[in-house]
ZAPA-200440 format. One record per residue (C-alpha): residue number from 0; residue in three letters; z negated, x negated, y negated. Coordinates in nm, 4 decimals, always signed. Each point is the difference from the previous one (the first is absolute). Last residue first. Example, Ala and Ser with C-alpha at 12.3 -4.5 7.8 and 13.67 -1.06 7.14 Angstrom:
ZAPA-200440
{k = 1 r = SER pz = -0.7140 px = -1.3670 py = +0.1060}
{k = 0 r = ALA pz = -0.0660 px = +0.1370 py = +0.3440}
//
This chain:
ZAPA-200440
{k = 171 r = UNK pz = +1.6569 px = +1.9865 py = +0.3507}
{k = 170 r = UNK pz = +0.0250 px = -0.3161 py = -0.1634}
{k = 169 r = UNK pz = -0.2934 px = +0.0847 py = -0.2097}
{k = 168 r = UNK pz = -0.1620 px = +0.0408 py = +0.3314}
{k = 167 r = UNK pz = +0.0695 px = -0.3612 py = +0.0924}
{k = 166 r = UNK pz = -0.1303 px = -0.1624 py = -0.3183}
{k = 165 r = UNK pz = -0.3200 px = +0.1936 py = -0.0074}
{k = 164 r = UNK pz = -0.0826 px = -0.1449 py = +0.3635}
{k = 163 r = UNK pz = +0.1288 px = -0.3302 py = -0.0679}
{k = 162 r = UNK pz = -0.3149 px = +0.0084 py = -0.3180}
{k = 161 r = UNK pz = -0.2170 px = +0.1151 py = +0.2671}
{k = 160 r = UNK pz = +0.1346 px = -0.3083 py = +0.2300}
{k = 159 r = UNK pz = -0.0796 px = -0.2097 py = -0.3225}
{k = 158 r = UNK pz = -0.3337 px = +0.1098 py = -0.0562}
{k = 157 r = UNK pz = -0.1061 px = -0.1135 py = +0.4085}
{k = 156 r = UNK pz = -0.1569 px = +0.3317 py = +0.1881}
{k = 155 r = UNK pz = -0.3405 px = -0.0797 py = +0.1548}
{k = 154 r = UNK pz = -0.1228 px = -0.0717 py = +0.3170}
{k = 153 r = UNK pz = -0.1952 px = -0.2758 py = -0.0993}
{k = 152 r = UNK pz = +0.2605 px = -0.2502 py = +0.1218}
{k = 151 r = UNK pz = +0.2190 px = +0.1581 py = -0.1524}
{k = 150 r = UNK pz = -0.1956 px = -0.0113 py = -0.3454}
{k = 149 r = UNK pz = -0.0853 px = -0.3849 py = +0.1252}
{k = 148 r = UNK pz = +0.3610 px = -0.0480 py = +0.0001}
{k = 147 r = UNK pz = +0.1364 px = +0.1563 py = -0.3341}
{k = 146 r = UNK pz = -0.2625 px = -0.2805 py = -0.1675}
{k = 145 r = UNK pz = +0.1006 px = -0.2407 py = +0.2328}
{k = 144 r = UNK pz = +0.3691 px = +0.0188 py = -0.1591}
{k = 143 r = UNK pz = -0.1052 px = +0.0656 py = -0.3532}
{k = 142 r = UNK pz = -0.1885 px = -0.3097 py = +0.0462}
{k = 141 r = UNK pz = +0.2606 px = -0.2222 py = +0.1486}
{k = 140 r = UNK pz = +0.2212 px = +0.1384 py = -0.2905}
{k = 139 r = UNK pz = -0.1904 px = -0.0899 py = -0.2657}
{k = 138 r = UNK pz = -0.0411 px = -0.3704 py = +0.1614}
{k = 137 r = UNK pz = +0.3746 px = +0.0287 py = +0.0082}
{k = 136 r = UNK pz = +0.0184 px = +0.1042 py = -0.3196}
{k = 135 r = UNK pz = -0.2450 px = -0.3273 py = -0.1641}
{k = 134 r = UNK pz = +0.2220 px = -0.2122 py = +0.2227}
{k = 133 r = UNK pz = +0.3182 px = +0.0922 py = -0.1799}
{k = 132 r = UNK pz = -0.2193 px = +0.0237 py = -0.3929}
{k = 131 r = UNK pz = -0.1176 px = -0.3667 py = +0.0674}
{k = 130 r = UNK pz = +0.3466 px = -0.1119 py = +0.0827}
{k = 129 r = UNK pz = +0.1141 px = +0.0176 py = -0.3521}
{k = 128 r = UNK pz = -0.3016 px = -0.2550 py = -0.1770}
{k = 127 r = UNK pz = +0.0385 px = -0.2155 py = +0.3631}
{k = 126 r = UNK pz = +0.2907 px = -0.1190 py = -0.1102}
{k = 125 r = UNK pz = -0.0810 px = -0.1620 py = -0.3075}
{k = 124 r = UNK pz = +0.2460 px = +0.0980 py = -0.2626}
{k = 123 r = UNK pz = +0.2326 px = -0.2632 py = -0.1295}
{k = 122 r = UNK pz = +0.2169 px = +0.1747 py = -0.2712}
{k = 121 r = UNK pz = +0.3688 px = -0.1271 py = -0.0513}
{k = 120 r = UNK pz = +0.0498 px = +0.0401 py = +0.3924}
{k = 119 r = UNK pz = -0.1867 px = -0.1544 py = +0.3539}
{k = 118 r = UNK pz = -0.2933 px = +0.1813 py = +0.0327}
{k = 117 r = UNK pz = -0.3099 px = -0.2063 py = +0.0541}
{k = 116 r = UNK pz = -0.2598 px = -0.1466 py = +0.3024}
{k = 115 r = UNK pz = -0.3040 px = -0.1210 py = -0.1220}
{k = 114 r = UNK pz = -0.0975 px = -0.1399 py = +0.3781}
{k = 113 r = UNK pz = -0.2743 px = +0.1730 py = +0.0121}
{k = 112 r = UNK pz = +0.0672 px = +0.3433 py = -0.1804}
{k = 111 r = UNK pz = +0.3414 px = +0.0807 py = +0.2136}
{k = 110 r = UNK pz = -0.2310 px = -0.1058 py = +0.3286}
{k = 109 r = UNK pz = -0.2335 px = +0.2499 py = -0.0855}
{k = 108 r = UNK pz = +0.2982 px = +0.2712 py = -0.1170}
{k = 107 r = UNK pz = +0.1733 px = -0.0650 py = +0.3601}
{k = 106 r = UNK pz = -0.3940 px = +0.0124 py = +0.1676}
{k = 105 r = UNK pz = -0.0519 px = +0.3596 py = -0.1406}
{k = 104 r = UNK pz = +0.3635 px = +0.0843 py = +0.1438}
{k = 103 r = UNK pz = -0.0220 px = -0.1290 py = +0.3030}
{k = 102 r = UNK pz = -0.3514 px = +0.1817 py = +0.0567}
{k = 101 r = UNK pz = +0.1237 px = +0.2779 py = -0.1065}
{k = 100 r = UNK pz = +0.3090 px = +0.0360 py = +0.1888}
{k = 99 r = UNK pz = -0.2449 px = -0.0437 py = +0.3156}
{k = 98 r = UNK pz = -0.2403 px = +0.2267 py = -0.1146}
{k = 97 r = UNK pz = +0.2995 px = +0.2122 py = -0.0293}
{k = 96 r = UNK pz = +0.1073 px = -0.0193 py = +0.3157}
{k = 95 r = UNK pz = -0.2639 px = +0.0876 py = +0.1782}
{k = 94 r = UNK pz = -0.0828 px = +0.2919 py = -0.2363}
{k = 93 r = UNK pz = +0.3572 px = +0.1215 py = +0.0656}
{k = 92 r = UNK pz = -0.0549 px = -0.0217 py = +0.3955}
{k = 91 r = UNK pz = -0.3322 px = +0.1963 py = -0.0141}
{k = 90 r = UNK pz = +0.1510 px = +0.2075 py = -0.2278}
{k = 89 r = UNK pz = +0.2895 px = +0.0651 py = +0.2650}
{k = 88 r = UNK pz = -0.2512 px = +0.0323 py = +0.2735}
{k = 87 r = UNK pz = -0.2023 px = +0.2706 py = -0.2126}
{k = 86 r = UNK pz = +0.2571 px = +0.2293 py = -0.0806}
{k = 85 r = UNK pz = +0.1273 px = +0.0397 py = +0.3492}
{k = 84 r = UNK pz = -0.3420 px = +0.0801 py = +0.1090}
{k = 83 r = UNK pz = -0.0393 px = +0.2675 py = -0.2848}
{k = 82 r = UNK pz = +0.3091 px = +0.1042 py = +0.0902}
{k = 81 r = UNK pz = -0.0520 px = +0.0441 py = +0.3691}
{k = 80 r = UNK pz = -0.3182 px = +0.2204 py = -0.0589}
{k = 79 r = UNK pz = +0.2199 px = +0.2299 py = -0.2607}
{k = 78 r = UNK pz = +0.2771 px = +0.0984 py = +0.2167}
{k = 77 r = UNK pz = +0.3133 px = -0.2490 py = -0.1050}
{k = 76 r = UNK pz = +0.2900 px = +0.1931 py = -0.1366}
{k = 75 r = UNK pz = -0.1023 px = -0.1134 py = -0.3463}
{k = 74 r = UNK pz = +0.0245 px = -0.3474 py = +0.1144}
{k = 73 r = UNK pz = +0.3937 px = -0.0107 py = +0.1175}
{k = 72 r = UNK pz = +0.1129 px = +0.0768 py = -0.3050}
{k = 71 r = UNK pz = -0.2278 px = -0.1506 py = -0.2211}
{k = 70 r = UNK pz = +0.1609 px = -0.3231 py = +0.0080}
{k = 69 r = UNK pz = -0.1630 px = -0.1222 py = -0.2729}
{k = 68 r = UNK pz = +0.0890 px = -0.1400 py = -0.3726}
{k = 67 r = UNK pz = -0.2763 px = -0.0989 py = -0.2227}
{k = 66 r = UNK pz = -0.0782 px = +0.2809 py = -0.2562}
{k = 65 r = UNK pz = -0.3318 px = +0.1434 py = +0.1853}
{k = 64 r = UNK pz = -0.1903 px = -0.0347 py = -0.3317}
{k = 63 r = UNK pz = -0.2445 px = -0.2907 py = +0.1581}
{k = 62 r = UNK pz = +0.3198 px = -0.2245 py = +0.0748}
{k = 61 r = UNK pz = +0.1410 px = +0.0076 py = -0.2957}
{k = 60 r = UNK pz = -0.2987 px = -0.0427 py = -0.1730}
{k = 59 r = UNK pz = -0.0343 px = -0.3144 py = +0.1883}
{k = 58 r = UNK pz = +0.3464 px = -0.1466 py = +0.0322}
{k = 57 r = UNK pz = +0.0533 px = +0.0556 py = -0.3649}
{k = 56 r = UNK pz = -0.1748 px = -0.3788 py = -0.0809}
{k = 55 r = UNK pz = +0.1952 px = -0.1573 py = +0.2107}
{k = 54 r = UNK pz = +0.3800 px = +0.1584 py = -0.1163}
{k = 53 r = UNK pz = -0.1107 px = -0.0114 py = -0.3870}
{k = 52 r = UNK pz = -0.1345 px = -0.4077 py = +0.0904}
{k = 51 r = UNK pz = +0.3137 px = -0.0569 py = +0.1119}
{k = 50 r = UNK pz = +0.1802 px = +0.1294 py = -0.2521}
{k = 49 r = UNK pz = -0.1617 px = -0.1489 py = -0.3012}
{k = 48 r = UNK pz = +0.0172 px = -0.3282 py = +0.1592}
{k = 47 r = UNK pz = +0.3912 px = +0.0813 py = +0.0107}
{k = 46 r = UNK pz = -0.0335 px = +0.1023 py = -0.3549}
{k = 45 r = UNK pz = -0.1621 px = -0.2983 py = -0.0970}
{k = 44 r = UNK pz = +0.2457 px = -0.2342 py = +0.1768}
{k = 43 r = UNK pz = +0.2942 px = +0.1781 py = -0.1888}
{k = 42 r = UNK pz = -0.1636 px = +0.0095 py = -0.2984}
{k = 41 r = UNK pz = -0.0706 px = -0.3792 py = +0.0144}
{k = 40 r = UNK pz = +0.1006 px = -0.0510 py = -0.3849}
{k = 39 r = UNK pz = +0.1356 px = +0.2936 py = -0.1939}
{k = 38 r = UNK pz = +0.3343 px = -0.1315 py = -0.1403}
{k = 37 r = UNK pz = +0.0946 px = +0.0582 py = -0.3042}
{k = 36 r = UNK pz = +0.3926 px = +0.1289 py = -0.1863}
{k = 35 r = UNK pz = -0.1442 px = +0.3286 py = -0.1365}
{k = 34 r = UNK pz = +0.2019 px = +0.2361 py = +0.1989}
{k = 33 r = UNK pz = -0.1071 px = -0.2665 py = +0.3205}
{k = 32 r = UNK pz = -0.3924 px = +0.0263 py = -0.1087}
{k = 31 r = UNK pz = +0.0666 px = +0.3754 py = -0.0287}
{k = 30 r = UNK pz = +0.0975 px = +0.0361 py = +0.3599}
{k = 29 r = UNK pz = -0.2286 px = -0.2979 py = +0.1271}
{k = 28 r = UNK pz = -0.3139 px = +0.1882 py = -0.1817}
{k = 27 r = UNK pz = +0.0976 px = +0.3666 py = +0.1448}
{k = 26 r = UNK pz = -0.0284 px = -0.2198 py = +0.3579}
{k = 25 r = UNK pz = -0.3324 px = -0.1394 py = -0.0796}
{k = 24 r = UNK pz = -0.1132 px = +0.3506 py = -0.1481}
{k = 23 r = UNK pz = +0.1074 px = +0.1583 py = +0.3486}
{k = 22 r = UNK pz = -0.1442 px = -0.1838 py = +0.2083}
{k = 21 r = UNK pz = -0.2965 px = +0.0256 py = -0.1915}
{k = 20 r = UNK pz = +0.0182 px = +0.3237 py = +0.0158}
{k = 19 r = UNK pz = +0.0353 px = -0.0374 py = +0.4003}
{k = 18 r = UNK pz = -0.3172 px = -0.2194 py = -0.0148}
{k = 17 r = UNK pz = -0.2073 px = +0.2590 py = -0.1210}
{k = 16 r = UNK pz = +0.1006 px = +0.2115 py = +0.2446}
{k = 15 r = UNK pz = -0.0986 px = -0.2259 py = +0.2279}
{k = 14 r = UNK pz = -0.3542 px = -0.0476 py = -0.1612}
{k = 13 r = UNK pz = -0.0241 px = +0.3725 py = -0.0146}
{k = 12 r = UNK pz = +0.0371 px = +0.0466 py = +0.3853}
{k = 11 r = UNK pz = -0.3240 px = -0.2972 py = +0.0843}
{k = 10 r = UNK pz = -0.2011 px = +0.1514 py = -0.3374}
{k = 9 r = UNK pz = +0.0566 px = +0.3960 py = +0.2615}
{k = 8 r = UNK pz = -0.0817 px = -0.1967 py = +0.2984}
{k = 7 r = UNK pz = -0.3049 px = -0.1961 py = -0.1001}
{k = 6 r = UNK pz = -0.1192 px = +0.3247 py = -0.1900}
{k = 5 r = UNK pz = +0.0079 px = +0.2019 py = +0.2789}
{k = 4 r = UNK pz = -0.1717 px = -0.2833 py = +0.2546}
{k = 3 r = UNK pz = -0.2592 px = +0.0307 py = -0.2998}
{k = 2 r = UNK pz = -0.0501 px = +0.3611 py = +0.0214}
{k = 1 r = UNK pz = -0.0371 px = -0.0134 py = +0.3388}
{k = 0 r = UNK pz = -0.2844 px = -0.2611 py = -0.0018}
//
């Protein structure tokens, strides 16, 4: 089951790096198009999809290499009984949330698909074709979330606070 959670993160980081290149190919098109005297049709819109679903589906392996921002100040001067409590509440809270954000968003691509909504521009896309990959993240990042939970919960260290750990004594 590990391994799987692994590979869920790691296919969940490549997507969105996959989706910076093609970022980047859909702006290199526009630049040459212009030289050239074409237009690329909807580049804009896909590259906005494009960066949505980069930001979603990062949030996960992101979140699972310790890369998120946190106020670590104040938490590495907590004893280690009080941070494990500390660390618990707030994933509490972000799993909450998240099932929450999930939700909306898994019912925003539902909605998208039954009422055939479409992109306004030269190319109609259904909408629910670029929201997939946003809810898809969140879901990713639920998991990742009760994933680093039930390891505190067990009494074990979370990967990302390890990966905060070898962070803060390369600042050193």
């Amino acid at each position: 089951m590990s391994q799987i959670k692994e590979k869920l993160y790691q296919c969940s980081g490549l997507l969105s790096g996959l989706c910076i290149v093609i970022i980047t190919l859909l702006l290199l098109a526009q630049i040459v198009g212009r030289l050239f005297g074409f237009i690329v049709p909807s580049a804009d819109d896909f590259a906005g999809y494009a960066l949505a679903s980069s930001t979603f589906l990062g949030l996960a392996y992101t979140f699972r290499e310790g890369g998120h921002i946190r106020v670590t100040l104040l938490i590495q001067r907590f004893s280690p009984v009080p941070r494990k409590i500390q660390e618990g509440i707030i994933l509490i809270l972000s799993l909450g949330l998240l099932c929450y954000l999930s939700y909306a968003c898994s019912y925003m691509v539902y909605e998208s698909y039954i009422y055939d909504e479409v992109s306004y521009g030269y190319v109609p896309v259904p909408l629910w074709i670029p929201q997939m990959p946003v809810a898809i993240g969140v879901i990713a990042l639920n998991l990742a979330i009760l994933d680093a939970l039930i390891m505190v919960l067990r009494g074990k260290k979370p990967t990302y606070s390890e990966q905060e750990d070898a962070l803060s004594l390369e600042e050193i």
